[in-house]
N, C-alpha and C positions, 0 to 999 in steps of 0.2 A: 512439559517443555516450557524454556523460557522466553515468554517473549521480549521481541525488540524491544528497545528503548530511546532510541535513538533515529529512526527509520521516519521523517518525513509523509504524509499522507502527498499522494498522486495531486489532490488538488490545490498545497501547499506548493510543488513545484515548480506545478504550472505558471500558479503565481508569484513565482518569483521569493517567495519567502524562505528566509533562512531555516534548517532544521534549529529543532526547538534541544536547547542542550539541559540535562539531566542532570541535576547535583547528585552529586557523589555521596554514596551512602557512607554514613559514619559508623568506623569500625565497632564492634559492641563489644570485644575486648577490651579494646582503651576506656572505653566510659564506664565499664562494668568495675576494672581494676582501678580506675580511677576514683570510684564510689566507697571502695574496701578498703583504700588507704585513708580515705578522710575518715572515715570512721574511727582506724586503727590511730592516727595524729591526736583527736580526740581525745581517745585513751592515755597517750603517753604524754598529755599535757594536762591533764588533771594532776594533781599535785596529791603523791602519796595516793595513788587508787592502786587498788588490788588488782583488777580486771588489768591492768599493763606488767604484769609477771608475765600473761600470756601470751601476748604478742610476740608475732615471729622476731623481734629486736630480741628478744632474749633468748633465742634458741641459735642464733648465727650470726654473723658480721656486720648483715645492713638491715635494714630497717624501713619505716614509711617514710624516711625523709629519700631513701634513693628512688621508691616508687612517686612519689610526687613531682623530682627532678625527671627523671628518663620518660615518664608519662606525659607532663610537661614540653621535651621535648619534641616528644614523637605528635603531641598538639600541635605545634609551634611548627612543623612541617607540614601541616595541612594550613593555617590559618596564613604563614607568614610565606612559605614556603611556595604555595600558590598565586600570594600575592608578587611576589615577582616576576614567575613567571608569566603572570598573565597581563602585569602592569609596569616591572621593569626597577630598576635599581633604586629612584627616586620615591615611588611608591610605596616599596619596600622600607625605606629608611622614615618614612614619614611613619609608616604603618610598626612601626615597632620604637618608634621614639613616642606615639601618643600611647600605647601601653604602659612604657615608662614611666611615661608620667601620670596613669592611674593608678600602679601600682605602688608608684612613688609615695604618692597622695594616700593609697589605703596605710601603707605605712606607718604614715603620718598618725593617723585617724586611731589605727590600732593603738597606736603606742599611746595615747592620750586617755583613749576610753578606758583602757586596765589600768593605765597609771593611776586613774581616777577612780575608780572601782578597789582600786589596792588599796588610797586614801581614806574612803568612807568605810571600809574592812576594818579598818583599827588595828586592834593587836591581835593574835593570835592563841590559844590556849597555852599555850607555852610560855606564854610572854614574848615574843618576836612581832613586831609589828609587819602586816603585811607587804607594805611598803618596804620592809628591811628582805621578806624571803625573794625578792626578785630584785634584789642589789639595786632597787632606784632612792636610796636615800642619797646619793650624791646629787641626783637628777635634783630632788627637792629641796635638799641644802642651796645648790648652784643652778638655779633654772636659769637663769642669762644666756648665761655661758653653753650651756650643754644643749641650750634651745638651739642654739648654731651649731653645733656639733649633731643633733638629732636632725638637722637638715641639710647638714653637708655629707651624711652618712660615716662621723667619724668617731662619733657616740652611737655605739651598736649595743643595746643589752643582750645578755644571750636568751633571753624568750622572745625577742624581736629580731632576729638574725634569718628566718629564711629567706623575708620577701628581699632585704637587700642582697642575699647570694642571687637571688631571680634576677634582679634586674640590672645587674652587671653580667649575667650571663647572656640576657637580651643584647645590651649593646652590643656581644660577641656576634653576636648571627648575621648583622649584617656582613661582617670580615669573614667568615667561616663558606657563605654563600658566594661571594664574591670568589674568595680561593677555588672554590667549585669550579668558579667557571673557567680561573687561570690552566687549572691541571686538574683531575678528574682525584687524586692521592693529595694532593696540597694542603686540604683542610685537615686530613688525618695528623701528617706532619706535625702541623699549626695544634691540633687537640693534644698530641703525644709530648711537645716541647712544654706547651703551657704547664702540663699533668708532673711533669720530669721537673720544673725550674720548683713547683711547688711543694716535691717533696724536697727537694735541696734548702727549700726555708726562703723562696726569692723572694715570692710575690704576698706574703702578707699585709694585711690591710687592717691599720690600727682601730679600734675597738670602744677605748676611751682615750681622752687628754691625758689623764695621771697616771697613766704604765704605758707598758709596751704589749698587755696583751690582744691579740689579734683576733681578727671576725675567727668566730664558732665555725661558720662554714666559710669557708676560701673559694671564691666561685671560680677561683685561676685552678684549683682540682678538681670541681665538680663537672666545671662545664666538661669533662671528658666524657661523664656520664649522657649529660643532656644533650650531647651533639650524637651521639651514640644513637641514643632514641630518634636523633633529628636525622639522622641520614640512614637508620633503619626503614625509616619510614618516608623518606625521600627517594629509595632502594639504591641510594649509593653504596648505601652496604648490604648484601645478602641475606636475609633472612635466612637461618638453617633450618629444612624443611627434618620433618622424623625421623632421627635417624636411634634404634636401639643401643649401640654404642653410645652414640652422644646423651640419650636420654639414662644411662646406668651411669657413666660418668658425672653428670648432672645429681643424681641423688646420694651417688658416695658422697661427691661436696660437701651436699646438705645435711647426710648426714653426720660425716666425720668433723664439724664443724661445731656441734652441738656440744661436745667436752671443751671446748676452748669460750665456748659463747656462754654457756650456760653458769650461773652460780652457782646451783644447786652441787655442780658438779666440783664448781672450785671449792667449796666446804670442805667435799667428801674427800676430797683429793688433791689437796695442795700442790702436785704436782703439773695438773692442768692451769692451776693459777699461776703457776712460776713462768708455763709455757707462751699463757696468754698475755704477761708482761712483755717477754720477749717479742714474741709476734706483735707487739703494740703498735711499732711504724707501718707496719702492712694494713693493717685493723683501722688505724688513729680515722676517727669522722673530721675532724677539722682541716685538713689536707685532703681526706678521702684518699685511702690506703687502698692496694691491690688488692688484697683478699675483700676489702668491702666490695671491690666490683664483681672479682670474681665470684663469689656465693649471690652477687644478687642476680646476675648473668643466669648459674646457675638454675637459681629458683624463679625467674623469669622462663628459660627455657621450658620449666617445667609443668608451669601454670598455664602457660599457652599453650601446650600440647594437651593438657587437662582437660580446657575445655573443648579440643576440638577445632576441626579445619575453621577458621571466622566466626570462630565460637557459635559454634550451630548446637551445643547442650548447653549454653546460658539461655536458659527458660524459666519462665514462674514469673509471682508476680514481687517475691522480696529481688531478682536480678533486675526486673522493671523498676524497682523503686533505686537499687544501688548506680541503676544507670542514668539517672535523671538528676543523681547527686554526684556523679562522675563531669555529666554533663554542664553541671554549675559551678565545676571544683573551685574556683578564685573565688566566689561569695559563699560558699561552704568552708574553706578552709578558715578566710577572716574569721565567720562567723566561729569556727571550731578555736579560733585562737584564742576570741573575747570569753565564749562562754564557759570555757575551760577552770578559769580562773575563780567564778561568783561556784561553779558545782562543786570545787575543793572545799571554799570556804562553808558553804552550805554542809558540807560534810563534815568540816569542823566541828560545826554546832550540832548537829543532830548525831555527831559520834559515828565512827566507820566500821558501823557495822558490816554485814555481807547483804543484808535488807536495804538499808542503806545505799550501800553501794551501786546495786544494782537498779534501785529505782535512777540514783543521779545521773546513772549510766546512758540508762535507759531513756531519758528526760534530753540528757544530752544527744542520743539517734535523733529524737526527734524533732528538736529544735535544727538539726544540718537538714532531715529529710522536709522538713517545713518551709525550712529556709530556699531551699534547692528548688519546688516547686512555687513556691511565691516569684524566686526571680523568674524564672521559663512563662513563667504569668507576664510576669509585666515585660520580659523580651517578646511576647508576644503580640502586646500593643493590643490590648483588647479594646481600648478607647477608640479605634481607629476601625472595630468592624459596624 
């Protein structure tokens, strides 16, 4: 039987003292799935790695970048989401503008230390300098100029494009909370309009000074996702409990989804690549297309019922380790962004093998599970026992 938690001792009463209140246990779903997509990010930001054939991005529509977002927001409904309630509109807008501005700042920091690292990388076997495989030879030709533009968010390279779709979608939460409170539907409206104006081509957001191409991720379509998780977990919106229809529906998706996503399959059969041209506005990641939400929906649905009512079969001790790197996800992911880059080129030189591969691979788990527990170290203020 489970005890109280909440329940006051007799002699607390007496005296006058308030019940003692319980933090709220942290889902181990979120942390758990949160640990599997940094991992999975890792993979697909190595340059040329084998191990990212594997990844669920090439078997269906979306990918670690929509578990990052929706994960993300369903955080951001405990952290920010609380803090309103419990401290009020001002608090709220304070408390998610200083975010801002560390994310802003990791930004910063990323973008400098790989620029840097690309630098002392030199050229490449092929002859391509590394500097040139991540399109910053304008950045080095023109650093004046673009230095302004890397701080005004209007020089975006496409390996530096999440954290600035993040933190425009921050700004959003304060208006999206707020419409909460005007009309209980208001924010949905406000998510549905944003998602609609973005595929029409409204809201793009220039990228560099010398074209007109636009941010990689559009946070005026993502944030449908992110508010999604954010009012899932708000229970503005209904979580759907097990339902067998819902759950046989869910894996047709995933699997009819697999000759449109897959390569392997577009070789065999040109006819699936003709298909998935077609379908490219629904699909397209830079807007975030309807089938990308629908298949992650989907395979969301079905990974939560996988593991279980509040994931009560997430056990062992490698989901212990995945949830403490869930639990870190913003200095695991930096850290997945930087290290990404030095294990390509390491791969370079020692040749890409499947030995190879696997060690860098491998090198790279453990530098995020290292990373993950060093910060939980020092959020823990050991200086201070």
């Amino acid at each position: 039987m489970q005890a109280p938690t909440t329940v006051p001792s007799e002699a607390n009463q007496a005296a006058g003292s308030a019940p003692q209140k319980v933090k709220r246990a942290r889902d181990p779903r979120l942390d758990f799935f949160r640990g599997v997509g940094m991992l999975i990010i890792l993979l697909a930001h190595i340059p040329n790695n084998g191990w990212a054939l594997w990844i669920p991005a090439r078997f269906g529509f979306s990918d670690a970048t929509e578990m990052f977002v929706f994960q993300s927001g369903m955080a951001s409904a405990i952290a920010f989401g609380s803090t309103f309630d419990r401290s009020g509109a001002l608090a709220l807008i304070a408390r998610v503008a200083q975010r801002i501005w560390q994310i802003f700042w990791a930004h910063i920091v990323v973008f400098i230390v790989v620029a840097a690292i690309m630098v002392v990388a030199g050229t490449r076997y092929d002859g391509v300098t590394y500097v040139d495989s991540l399109n910053l030879v304008p950045f080095m030709e023109d650093p004046g100029n673009l230095l302004v533009g890397l701080l005004t968010l209007t020089y975006v390279p496409n390996y530096f494009d999440i954290l600035p779709m993040y933190i425009v979608i921050l700004a959003l939460m304060p208006v999206m909370i707020f419409a909460s409170k005007i009309q209980r539907f208001l924010p949905f409206a406000l998510m549905t309009a944003l998602w609609l104006a973005t595929q029409f081509g409204f809201t793009g957001l220039p990228a560099e000074p010398w074209s007109d191409r636009p941010w990689f991720f559009n946070p005026f379509g993502w944030q449908l996702l992110f508010f999604t998780g954010f009012f899932l977990m708000r229970g503005s919106l209904p979580a759907p409990g097990f339902d067998r229809r819902l759950m046989a529906l869910a894996i047709a998706v995933v699997i009819l989804t697999v000759p449109f996503a897959w390569v392997r399959f577009h070789d065999a059969h040109p006819a699936f690549q003709m298909a998935a041209t077609t379908l490219f506005p629904l699909t397209d990641k830079t807007d975030f297309g309807l089938l990308r939400f629908v298949h992650f929906m989907a395979l969301c649905y079905i990974a939560v019922h996988l593991v279980g009512k509040k994931g009560f079969r997430l056990r062992g001790p490698a989901v212990r380790v995945l949830t403490v790197v869930g639990q870190q996800s913003l200095a695991v992911f930096i850290t997945g962004i930087v290290i990404a880059q030095p294990i390509g080129i390491a791969l370079d030189h020692a040749g890409r093998t499947t030995s190879a591969e696997a060690v860098g691979n491998l090198i790279g788990f453990g530098v995020l599970v290292g990373t993950a527990y060093l910060v939980r170290w020092f959020k823990s203020s050991p200086w201070k026992s």
